[in-house]
C-alpha positions in Angstrom: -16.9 238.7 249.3 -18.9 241.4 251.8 -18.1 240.7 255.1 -21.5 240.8 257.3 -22.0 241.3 260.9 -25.5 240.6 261.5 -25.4 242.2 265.3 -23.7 245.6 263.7 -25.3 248.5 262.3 -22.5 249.1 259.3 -21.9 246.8 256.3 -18.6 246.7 254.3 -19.1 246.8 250.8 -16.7 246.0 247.6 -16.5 249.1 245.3 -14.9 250.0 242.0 -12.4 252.4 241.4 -9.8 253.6 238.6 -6.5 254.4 239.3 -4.3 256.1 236.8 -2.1 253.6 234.6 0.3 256.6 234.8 0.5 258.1 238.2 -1.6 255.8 239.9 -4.2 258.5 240.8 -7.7 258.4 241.1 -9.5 258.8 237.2 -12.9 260.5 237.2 -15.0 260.4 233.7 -15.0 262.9 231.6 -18.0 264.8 230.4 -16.0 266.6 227.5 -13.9 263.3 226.1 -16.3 260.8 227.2 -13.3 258.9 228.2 -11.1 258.3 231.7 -9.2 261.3 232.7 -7.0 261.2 235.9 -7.6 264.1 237.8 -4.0 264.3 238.7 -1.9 264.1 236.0 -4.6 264.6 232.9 -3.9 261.4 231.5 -6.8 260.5 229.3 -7.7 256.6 229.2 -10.4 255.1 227.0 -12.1 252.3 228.6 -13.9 249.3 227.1 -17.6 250.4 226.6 -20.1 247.9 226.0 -22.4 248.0 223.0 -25.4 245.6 224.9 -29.1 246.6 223.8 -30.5 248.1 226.5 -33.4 246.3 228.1 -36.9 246.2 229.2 -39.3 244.3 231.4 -42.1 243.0 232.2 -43.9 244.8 234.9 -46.1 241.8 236.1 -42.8 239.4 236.1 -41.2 241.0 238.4 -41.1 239.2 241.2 -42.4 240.8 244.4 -40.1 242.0 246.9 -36.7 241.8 244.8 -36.7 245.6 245.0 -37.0 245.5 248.6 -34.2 243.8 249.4 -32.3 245.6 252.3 -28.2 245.2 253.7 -29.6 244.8 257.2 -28.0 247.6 258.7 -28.4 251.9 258.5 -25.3 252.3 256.5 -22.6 250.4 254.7 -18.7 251.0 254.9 -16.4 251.4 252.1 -12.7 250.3 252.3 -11.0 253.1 249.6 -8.0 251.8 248.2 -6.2 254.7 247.5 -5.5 255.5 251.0 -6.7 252.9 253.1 -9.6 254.7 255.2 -12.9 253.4 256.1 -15.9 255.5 254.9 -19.4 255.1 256.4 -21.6 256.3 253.7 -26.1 256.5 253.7 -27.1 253.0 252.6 -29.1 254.5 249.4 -25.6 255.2 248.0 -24.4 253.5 244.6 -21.7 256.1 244.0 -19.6 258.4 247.3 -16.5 259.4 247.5 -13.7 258.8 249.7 -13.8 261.4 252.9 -10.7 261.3 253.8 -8.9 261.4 250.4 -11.7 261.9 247.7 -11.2 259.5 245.9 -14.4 258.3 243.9 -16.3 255.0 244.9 -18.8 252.9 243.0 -20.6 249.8 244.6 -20.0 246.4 242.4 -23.4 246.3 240.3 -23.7 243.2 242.2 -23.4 244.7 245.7 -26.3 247.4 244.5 -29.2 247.0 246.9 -32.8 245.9 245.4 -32.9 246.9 241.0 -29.3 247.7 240.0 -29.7 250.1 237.0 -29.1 249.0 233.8 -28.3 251.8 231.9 -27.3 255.6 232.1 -27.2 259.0 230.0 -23.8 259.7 230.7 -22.6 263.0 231.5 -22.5 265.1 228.4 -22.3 268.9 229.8 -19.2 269.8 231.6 -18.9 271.5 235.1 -17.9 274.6 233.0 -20.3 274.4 230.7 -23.2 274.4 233.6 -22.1 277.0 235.4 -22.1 279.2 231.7 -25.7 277.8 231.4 -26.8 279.1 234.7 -24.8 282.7 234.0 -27.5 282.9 230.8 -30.7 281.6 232.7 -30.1 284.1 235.3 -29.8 287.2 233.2 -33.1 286.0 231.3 -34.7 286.1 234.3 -36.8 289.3 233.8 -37.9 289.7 237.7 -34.7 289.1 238.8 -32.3 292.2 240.5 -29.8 293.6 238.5 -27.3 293.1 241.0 -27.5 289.4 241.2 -27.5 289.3 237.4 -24.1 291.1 238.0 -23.0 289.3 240.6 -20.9 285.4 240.3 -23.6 283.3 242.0 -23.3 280.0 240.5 -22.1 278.5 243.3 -20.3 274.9 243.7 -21.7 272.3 241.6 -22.1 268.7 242.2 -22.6 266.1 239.7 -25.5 263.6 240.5 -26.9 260.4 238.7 -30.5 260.8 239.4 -32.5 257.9 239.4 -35.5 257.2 237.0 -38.2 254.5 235.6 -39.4 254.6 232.8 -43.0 252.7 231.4 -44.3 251.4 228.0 -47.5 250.5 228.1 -50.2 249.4 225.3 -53.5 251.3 226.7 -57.1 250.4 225.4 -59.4 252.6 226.6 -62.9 253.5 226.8 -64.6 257.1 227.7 -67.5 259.1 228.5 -67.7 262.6 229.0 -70.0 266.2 228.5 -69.8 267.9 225.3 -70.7 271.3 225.0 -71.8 273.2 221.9 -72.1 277.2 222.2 -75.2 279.1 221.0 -76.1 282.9 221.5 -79.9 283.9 222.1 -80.3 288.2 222.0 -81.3 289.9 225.2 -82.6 292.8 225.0 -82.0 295.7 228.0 -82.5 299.9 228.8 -79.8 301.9 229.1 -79.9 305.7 229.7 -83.8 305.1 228.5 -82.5 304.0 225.6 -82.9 300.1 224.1 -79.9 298.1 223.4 -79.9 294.1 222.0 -77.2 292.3 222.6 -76.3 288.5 222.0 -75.1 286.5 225.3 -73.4 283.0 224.9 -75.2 279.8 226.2 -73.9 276.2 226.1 -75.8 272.7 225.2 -74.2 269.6 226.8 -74.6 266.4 225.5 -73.4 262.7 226.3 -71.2 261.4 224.3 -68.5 258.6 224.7 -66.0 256.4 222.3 -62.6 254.4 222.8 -59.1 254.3 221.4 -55.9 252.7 221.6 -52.5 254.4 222.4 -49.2 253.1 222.9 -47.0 254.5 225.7 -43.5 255.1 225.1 -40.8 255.5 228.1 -43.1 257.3 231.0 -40.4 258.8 233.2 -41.5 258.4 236.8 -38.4 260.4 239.1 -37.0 257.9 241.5 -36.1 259.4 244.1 -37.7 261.6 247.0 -34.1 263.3 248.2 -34.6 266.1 245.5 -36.9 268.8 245.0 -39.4 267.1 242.0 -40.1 270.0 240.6 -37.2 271.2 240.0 -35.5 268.3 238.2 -39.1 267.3 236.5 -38.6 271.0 234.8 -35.3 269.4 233.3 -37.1 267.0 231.6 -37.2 265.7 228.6 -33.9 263.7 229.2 -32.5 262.3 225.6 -32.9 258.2 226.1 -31.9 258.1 222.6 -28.8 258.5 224.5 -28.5 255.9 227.2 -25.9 252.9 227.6 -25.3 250.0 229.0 -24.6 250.7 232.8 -20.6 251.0 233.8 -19.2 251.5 236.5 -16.8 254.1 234.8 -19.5 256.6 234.4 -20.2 257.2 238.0 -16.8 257.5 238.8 -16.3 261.4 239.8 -20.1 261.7 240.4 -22.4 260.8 243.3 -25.1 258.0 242.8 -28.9 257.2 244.7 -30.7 254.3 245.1 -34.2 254.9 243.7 -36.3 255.4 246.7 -39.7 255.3 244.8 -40.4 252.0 244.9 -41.2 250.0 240.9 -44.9 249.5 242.1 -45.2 253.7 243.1 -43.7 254.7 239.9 -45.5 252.3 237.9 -48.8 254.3 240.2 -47.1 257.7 239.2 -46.9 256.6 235.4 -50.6 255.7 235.4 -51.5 259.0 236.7 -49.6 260.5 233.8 -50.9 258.7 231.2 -54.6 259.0 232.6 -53.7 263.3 232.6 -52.3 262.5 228.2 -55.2 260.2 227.5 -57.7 263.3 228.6 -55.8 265.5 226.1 -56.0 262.9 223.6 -60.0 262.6 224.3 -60.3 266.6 224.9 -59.2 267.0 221.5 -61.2 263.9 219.7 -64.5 265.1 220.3 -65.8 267.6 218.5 -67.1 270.4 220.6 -66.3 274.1 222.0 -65.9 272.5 225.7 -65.5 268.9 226.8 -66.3 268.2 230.8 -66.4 265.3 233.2 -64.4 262.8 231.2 -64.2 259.2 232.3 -61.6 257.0 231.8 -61.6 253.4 231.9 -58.2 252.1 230.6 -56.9 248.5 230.0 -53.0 248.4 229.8 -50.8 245.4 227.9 -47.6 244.8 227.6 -46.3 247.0 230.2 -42.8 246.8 230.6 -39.9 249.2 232.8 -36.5 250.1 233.0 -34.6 251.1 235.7 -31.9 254.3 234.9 -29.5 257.0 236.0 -30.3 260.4 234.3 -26.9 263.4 234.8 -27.6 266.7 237.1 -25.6 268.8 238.2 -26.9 270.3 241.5 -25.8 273.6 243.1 -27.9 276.5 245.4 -26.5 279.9 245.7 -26.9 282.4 248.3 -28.3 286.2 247.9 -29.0 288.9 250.7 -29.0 286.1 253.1 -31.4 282.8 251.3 -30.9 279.8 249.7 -31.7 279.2 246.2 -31.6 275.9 244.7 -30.9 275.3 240.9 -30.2 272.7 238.7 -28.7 271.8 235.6 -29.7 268.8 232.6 -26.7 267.3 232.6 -26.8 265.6 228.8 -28.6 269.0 227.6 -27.5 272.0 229.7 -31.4 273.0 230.3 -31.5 274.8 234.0 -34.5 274.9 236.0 -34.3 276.5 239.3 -35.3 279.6 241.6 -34.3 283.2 241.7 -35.5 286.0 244.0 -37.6 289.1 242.2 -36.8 292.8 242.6 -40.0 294.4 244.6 -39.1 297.6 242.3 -39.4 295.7 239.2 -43.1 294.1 240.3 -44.2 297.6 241.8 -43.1 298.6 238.5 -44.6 296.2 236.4 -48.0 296.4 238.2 -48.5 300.1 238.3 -47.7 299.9 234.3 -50.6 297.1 234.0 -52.9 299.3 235.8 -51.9 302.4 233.8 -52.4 300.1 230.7 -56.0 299.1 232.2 -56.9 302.6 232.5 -56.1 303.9 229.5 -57.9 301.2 227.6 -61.1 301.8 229.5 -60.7 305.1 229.0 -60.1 304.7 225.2 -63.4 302.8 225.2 -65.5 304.8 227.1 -64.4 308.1 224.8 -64.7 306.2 221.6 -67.8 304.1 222.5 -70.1 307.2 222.5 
């Protein structure tokens, strides 16, 4: 059991790890077997995966406060068993590692504050494999200079497990909005003296309004406000065709968050997305050139969430002095991140455009009489 000292500011916690059946050394998973591999001797172990149907909720069951739960204290301790050593680690932690020996730590699904996940897209892309992703996203950077497309800036890399919900909902909805149909009227004016016609566009907006029904499949809401959104959201979609049941074993080599969006701010955040689809879905059902002021009202049943860990690799490399932060998909191998531009190449670029704007008005002006 966790010991507790409810007048201290540090928790111990119980935590998993794998040592080697071989050498006794501490076993990582392995992106490229999808097994156990020690990273000591190689030794490759399978280990018991479960084949459990992975599970929804109901939003409205959940019973308030249960993700709030708290350890009472700023951080927790973990006891590594490797070597001994006591490791203070953030209390948002699932999975650390070991400071003193690096060995790799995952709190007991049991000891997990608040909504323990219950399933996880393992790691699929290896740390090789990211890095070679990065190498090609970086040369197909256009803007980019030449001589950090030359140069090895990957970086280090750190394997994550990112937290996400996800939402299904039924929606039935009703809307109104502005449609507007386009019709030209001629206007005549003098130029040079001389009488030219020409038709200008008008537009004739009408009410109109309707409802529908759509069904929501796995919203993903990100979970966490210790990464750059848009970065990671750029990674999406993740494949959930490919999540399991939640082990222990899959963390084990990586580091793990707590979700730090709370289940009633992404289930805010999911409504927000589907409100932005359902306005596509309207935009395109009414028949008109342009479609304004939609209103929404939307009824949702059946909603239900999940709680998950998605795979990134994180890393930031440095050029000429600043930071830039990438990422990598870690069950695809899609990167999103940020790369400096060559001022040559956009002084470049724009005098072309404006050398391309010339000549076409010249062109016109010749040829136009």
């Amino acid at each position: 059991m966790s010991e507790q000292n409810p007048d201290a500011d540090v928790i111990e916690k119980k935590t998993d790890d794998f040592p080697c059946p071989s050498c006794g050394g501490n076993m990582h998973f392995d992106p490229e077997s999808g097994n156990m591999r020690c990273q000591y001797c190689s030794n490759v172990v399978e280990f018991g995966k479960k084949d459990d149907e992975i599970l929804e909720y109901d939003l409205f069951s959940a019973k308030a406060g249960e993700e709030d739960g708290d350890w009472g204290a700023k951080t927790i301790s973990i006891k590594c068993q490797n070597c001994g050593a006591q490791t203070a680690v953030d209390k948002e932690s699932i999975a650390r590692f070991c400071a003193f020996c690096g060995s790799s730590h995952i709190l007991k699904e049991q000891e997990v504050r608040g909504i323990a996940p219950e399933s996880v897209i393992p790691f699929a892309i290896t740390e090789k494999k990211a890095r070679e992703s990065f190498r090609v996203w970086i040369r197909k950077r256009f803007f980019a200079p030449n001589a950090l497309k030359r140069e090895n800036t990957a970086g280090s890399l750190a394997g994550a497990y990112v937290p996400y919900w996800t939402y299904d909902a039924d929606t039935y909805y009703t809307f109104t909005a502005q449609a507007g149909d386009y019709y030209y009227v001629t206007q005549t004016r003098y130029v040079n003296g001389k009488r030219q016609t020409h038709q200008v566009r008008k537009i004739r907006w009408r009410l109109v309004n309707g409802s529908g029904q759509e069904y929501f499949d796995d919203v993903p809401i990100l979970a966490t406000r210790k990464m750059d959104g848009a970065l990671v959201h750029r990674l999406e979609p993740f494949p959930f065709a490919q999540l399991v049941p939640y082990q222990p074993e899959y963390l084990s080599g990586f580091v793990a968050e707590r979700y730090s969006v709370t289940l009633a701010e992404g289930w805010g955040a999911a409504k927000t997305e589907i409100r932005r689809r359902l306005e596509s879905i309207v935009r395109r059902s009414v028949r008109a050139d342009e479609v304004r002021n939609i209103h929404i009202v939307t009824n949702y049943k059946q909603v239900l969430y999940k709680h998950l860990l998605v795979p990134v690799w994180i890393s930031s490399y440095q050029y000429r002095g600043k930071i830039y932060q990438y990422v990598v998909n870690g069950a695809t191998g899609k990167v999103s991140g940020r790369a400096p531009v060559s001022a040559l190449k956009i002084t470049v670029a724009v005098l072309l455009g404006l050398a391309a704007v010339a000549l076409a008005v010249w062109l016109y002006m010749r040829f136009s009489g």
